[in-house]
N, C-alpha and C positions, 0 to 999 in steps of 0.2 A: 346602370351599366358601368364596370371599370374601365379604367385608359388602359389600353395598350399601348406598349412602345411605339407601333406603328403610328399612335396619334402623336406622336411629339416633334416628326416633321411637319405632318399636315398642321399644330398651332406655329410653328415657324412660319410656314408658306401661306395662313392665316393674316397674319400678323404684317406680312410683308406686302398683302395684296388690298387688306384693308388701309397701310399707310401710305401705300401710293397712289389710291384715290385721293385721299386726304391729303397730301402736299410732293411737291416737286424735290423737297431741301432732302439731297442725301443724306448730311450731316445728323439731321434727326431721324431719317430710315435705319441709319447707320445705330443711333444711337437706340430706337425703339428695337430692333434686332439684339442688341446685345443686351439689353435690358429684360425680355422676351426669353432669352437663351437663359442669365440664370433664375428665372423663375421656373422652368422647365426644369433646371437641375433638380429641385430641392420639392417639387409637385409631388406627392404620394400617388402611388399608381391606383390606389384603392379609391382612388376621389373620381369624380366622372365628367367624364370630358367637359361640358356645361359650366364646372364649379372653374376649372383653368381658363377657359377659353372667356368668363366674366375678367376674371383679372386681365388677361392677355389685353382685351377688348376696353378696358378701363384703361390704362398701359397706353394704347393706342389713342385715346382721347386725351391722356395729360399730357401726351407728347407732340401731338403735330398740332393741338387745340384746337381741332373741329369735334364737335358733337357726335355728328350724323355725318360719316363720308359718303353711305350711301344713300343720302336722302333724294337726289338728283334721280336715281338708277329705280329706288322706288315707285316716287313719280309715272316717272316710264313705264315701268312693268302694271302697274295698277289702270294705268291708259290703255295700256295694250290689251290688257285682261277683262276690261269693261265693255272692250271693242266688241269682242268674243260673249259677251252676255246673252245679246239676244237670240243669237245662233245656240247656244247652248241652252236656251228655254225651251226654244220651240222642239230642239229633239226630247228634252224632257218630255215635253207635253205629247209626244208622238211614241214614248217609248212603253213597254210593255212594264215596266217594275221603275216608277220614278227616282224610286228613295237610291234603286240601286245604279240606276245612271247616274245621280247626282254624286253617290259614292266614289264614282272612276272619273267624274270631273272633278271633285275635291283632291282625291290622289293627282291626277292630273296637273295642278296645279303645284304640284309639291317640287316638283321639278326648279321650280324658282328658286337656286338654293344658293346663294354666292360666298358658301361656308365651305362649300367645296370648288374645286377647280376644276368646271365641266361647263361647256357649251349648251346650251338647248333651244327648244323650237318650241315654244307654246302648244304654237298652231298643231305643229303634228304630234307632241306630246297625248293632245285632248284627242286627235285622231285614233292614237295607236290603243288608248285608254280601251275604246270604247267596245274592243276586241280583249286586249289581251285577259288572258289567263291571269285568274289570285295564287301568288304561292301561298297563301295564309288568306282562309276564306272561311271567316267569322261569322258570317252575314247573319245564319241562323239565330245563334245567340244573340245576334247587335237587333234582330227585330223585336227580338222576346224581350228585352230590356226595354228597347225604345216604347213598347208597346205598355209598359207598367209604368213609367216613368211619366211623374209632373213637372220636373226640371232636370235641364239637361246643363253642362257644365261644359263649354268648347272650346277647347285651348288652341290658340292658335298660333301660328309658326310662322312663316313667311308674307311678307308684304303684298305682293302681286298677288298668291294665291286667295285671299282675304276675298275677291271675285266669287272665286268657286267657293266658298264655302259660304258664304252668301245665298248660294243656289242648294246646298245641301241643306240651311240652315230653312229656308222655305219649304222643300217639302217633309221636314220632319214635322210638322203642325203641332210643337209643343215649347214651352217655354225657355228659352234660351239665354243664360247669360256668356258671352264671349269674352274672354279673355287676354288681352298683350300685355307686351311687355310694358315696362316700367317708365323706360327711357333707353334710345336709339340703342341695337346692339344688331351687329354686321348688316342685312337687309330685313329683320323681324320686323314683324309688326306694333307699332305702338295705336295709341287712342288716335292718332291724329290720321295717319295711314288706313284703320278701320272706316274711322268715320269715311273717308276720300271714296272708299270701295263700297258704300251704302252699309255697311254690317250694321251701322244704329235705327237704321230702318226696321229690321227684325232680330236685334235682340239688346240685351243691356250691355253694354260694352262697360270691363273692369281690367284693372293692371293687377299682374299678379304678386308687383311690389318685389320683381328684380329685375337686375340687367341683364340676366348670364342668358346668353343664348337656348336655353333649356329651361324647362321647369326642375327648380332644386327646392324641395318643401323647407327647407330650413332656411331659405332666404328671401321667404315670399310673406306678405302679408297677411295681419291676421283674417282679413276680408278673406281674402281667397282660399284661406286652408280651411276657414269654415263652410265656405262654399263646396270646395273639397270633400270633405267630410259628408259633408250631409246631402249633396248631389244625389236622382238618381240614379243616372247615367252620367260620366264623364270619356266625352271623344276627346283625344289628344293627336292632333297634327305634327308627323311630321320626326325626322330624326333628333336632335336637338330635345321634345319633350319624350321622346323614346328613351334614350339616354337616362334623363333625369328621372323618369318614373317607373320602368323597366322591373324594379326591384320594390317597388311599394304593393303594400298586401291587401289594397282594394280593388274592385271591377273597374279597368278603365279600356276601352277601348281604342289604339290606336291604329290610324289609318297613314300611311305613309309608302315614298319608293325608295328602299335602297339603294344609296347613291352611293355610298360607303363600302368598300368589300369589310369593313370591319365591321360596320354594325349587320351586314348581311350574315356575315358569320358569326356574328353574334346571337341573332334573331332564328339561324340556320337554312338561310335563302340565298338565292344566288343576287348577287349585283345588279340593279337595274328590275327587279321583281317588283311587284307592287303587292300591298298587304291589308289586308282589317284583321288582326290581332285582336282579340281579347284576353286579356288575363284573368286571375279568379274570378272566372266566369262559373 
């Protein structure tokens, strides 16, 4: 996906929300903003939001010298979403299409997104899940794949959600390597935050050898573009790896909610939709 101009407040309002967790000093809020703005100037619009928001997000760590400002927030979210574990098996276990419950609890959890500037509610998130409407309802094709497939390829996006996909990664009953980030970027998930939500329980946990908020294949390791490559199936969580893979010419299936009117209108959904996409399917 290309940037729009509309993203180039949202990496300003980014940039400002990630620094103020990170330190109190305006002098460097002040000075990561200006710093932030001409990078923005001279961005190619053709590049995809992921490849910016790495710099941006790099920008932010040499400047206030915290790592992880949201390591704290992750934490939390990950507590909170374990909480909800059990309550979310048992309706597994009681519902009529497991794979497809587990599916609108993985979306569900997508919600955890602190790339945007939106409130949410877990709890009722997972509620409203279990109702609503797909505006993009793959499902058919995501069984016919899952169903040929020896290995599966799961990329994943947000910290707290790592929960849910935990419980999707259980009832697909097939080989699983999982994917984070490299090192800390906004609330992602890294090795460290997987392992905390049990994901090394049920699958190999790998980095995909970036920091950029997205998967960007040109800046990811060669582990993982091989794994890429040769996947049967690759699930991709989330806007961020939507972004980044949106335009690549293999089957990959993402699952995510429109947080964005920009990636909705990108995708062609309305705002707040929830999705299972496939592409060259």
């Amino acid at each position: 996906m290309k940037t729009y101009l509309e993203c180039l407040p949202c990496f300003m309002q980014q940039a400002l929300r990630a620094g103020r967790i990170a330190t109190n000093d305006e002098k460097k809020l002040k000075d990561l903003l200006s710093s932030v703005g001409e990078m923005i100037k001279d961005i190619p619009m053709q590049n995809t939001p992921p490849e910016t928001g790495d710099a941006i997000y790099r920008k932010v760590r040499e400047i206030t010298g915290v790592n992880d400002p949201y390591k704290e927030i992750k934490k939390q979210n990950i507590a909170e979403t374990l909480a909800l574990y059990p309550e979310m098996k048992n309706i597994i276990n009681s519902s009529e299409d497991k794979i497809l419950t587990a599916i609108r609890f993985a979306i569900a959890g997508n919600v955890i997104d602190f790339g945007v500037n939106k409130e949410f509610d877990i709890q009722q998130e997972v509620k409203n899940n279990l109702e609503k409407e797909f505006a993009i309802f793959d499902y058919h094709k995501f069984l016919q794949h899952l169903e040929k497939a020896n290995s599966i390829l799961y990329i994943g996006d947000n910290a707290g959600e790592t929960v849910f996909d935990k419980i999707l990664i259980e009832e697909l009953g097939k080989q699983v390597t999982f994917v984070v980030r490299d090192i800390p970027v906004i609330n992602d998930a890294t090795k460290e935050d997987a392992i905390a939500s049990g994901i090394d329980e049920v699958a190999e946990i790998i980095s995909s050898g970036t920091s950029a908020p997205g998967t960007i294949l040109n800046l990811c390791n060669d582990d993982f573009l091989e794994r890429f490559k040769n996947a049967d199936l690759v699930i991709s969580k989330g806007q961020g790896n939507y972004e980044g893979l949106s335009n690549e010419d293999r089957p990959v299936f993402f699952l995510l909610k429109a947080k964005c009117p920009i990636i909705a209108n990108d995708i062609g959904v309305k705002e707040n939709d929830i999705i299972l996409k496939g592409i060259n399917i």
